[in-house]
N, C-alpha and C positions, 0 to 999 in steps of 0.2 A: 569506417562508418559512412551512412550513404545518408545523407540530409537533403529532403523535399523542402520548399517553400510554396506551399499553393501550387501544391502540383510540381513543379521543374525542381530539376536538380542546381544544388548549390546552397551555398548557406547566407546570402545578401541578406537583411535585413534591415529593412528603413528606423534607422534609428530614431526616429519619433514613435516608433510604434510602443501602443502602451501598454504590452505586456511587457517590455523592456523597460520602459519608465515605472510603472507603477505595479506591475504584476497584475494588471487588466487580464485576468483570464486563467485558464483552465488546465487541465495536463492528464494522461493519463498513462499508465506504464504496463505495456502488455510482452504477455510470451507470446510467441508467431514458433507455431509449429508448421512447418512446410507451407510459411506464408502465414496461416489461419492465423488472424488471434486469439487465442484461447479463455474462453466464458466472455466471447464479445457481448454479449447482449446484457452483461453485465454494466462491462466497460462504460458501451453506449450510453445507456442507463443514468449511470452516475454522471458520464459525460454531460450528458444533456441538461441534467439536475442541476447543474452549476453554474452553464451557458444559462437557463432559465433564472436561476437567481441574479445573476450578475444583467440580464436583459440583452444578452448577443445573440444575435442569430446564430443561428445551429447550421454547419455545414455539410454538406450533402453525405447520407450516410456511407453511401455507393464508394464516394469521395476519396472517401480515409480508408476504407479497406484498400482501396486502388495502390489507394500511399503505400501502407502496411504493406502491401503484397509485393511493392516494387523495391523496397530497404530491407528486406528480410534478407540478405547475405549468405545465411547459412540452414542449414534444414530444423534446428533449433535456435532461436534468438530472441532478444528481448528489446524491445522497440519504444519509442517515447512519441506520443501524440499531442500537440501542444496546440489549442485554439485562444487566440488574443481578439481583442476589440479591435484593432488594426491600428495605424496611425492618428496622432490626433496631434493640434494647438497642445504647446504648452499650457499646464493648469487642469485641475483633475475633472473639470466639466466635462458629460461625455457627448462629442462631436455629431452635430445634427445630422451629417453621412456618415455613417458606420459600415468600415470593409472590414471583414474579419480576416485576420492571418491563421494557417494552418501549417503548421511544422510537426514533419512525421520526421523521426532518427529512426536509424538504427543498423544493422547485419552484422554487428560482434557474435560470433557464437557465445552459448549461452553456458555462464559456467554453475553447474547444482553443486551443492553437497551433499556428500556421501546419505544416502539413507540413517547411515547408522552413526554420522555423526554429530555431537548435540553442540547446538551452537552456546558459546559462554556468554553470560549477560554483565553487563555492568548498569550502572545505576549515576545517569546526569542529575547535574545539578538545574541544567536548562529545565524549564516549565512551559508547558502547554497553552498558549492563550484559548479565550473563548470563539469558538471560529464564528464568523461572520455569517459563513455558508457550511452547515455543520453537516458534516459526513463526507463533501467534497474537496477534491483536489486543486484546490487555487492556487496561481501561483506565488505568494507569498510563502517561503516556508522559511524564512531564518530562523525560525525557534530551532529547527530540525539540522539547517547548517551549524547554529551553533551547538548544537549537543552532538553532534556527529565530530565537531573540533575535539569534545571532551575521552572518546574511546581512547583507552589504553590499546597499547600493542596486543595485548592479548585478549582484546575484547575481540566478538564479533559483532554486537548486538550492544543497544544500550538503552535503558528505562526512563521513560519521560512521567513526569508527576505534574497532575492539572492542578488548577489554582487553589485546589479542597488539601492538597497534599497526597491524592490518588495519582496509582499506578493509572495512564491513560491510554499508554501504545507504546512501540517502542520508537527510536528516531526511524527506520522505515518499514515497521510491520505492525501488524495486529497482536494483542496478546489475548490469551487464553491462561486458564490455572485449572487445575484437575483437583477438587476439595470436594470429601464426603459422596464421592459417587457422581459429583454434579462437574460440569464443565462450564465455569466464568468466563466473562468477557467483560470488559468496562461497556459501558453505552458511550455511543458517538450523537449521542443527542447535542451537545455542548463543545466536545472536545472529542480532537481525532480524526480517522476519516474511516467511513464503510467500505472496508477493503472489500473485496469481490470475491475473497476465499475467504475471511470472516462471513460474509453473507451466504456462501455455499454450506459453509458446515453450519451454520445457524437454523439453514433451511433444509440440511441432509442431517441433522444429528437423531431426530426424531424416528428417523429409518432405523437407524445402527442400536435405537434401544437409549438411548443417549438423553440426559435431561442437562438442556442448555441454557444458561440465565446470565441475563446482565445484571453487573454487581458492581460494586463501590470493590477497587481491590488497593487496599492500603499496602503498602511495600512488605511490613508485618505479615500481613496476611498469604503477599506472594511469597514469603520467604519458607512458612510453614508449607506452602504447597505440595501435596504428593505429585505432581509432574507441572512445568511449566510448558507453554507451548507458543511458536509465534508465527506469524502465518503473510505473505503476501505473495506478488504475480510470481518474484524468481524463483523462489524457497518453496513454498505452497505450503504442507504443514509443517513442521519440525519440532522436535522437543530441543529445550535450551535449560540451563543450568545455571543459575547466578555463577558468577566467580567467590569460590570460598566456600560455596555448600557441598563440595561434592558428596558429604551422604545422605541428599537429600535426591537423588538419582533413586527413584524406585524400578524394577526390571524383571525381569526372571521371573524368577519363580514366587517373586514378593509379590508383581506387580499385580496392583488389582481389575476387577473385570470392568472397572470399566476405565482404566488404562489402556486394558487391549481394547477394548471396542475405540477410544480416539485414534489407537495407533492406525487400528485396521481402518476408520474412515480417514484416514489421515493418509495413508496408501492409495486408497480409490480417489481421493481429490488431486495428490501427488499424480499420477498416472493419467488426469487431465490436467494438469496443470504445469 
């Protein structure tokens, strides 16, 4: 793995700095296809949203593609772009100079699964707090360390419940439910974060014929679901399957129309993503 720091190679980091004390800052996790990050203007987007709420300067766009371009290792890879408030005094006051730090990882080739195979879900006990900066990627995530401690061996995937007792996301994707023709998603008004393949298909569903709604999705509710689905930068679409439902897998010749139509948008966002 190839680790930038503001530019240079190496992984030093001044340990006053207060994304390391206090998770001061930002993060975002992209695919780099031959370099490219894929749906940057996404990325950027949210990037920026977060850097704006938190009040840090936003670093040179130019900048971070430069990064991205230079840790990309392999012709498909998945990369981490990290902006912090820079160093600061002890104590959470934010320091009258403000240098922001900028840590791009990455060049692991990138590993997908299979098209055709559905990831297994489980179901944490960890919960969701109300995010502070709601839709973005801050870097406090223990809710999400600690329900990622809870997967089983056989998990791939694991289900997070916000403070209401709803399905909110999972420990690192978006969810979807396929019910009555319609395709659900929790809202990240509160809780979660606007993944950048939730926001594509939110924004492509309308093409494919697709009626797409945020909804309150109680566990009950995911469980009856005719298809579940979970979506972020490594994965892009996928269908997933609690552990313990398996017939609740619809396919074939069951599946309905508008099963195939998420499949087939599910393909075309796969295919950039």
């Amino acid at each position: 793995m190839t680790t930038l720091v503001n530019g240079k190679r190496g992984n030093r980091l001044d340990p006053s700095d207060r994304g390391l004390q206090f998770g001061d800052g930002v993060f975002e996790t992209l695919r780099l296809e031959a370099g490219r990050p894929v749906l940057w203007e996404r990325h950027w987007a949210r990037l920026c949203r977060g850097l704006e709420g938190l009040g840090i300067p936003q670093p040179r766009e130019q900048d971070c593609l430069d990064d991205l371009r230079e840790v990309a290792g392999s012709s498909r890879a998945l990369a981490k772009l990290i902006v912090t408030r820079g160093p600061g005094p002890r104590g959470y006051a934010i320091p009258e100079r403000v240098q922001p730090t900028r840590i791009v990882m990455g060049g692991a080739a990138l590993a997908i699964p299979d098209e055709g195979h559905i990831l297994r879900l489980g179901m944490c006990s960890t919960r969701t707090g109300r995010s502070p900066l709601p839709g973005c990627k801050h870097l406090n995530r223990l809710e999400n360390v600690l329900a990622r401690r809870e997967w089983g061996a056989d998990w791939d995937e694991g289900l997070m419940l916000d403070g209401f007792g709803n399905v909110s996301c999972a420990t690192q994707s978006n969810v979807f439910i396929l019910e009555g023709g319609c395709l659900l998603t929790p809202s990240v008004d509160d809780f979660g974060v606007a993944g950048t393949r939730r926001d594509w298909m939110l924004e492509h569903a309308s093409r494919a014929g697709l009626v797409v709604l945020e909804a309150g999705l109680s566990p009950e509710r995911v469980r009856a679901a005719e298809a579940i689905f979970l979506s972020n930068s490594r994965i892009g679409l996928r269908r997933a399957l609690l552990i313990g439902q398996r017939g609740r897998v619809a396919g074939g010749r069951q599946a309905s129309a508008a099963l195939a139509m998420v499949s087939e948008l599910g393909a075309e966002l796969n295919a950039l993503a």
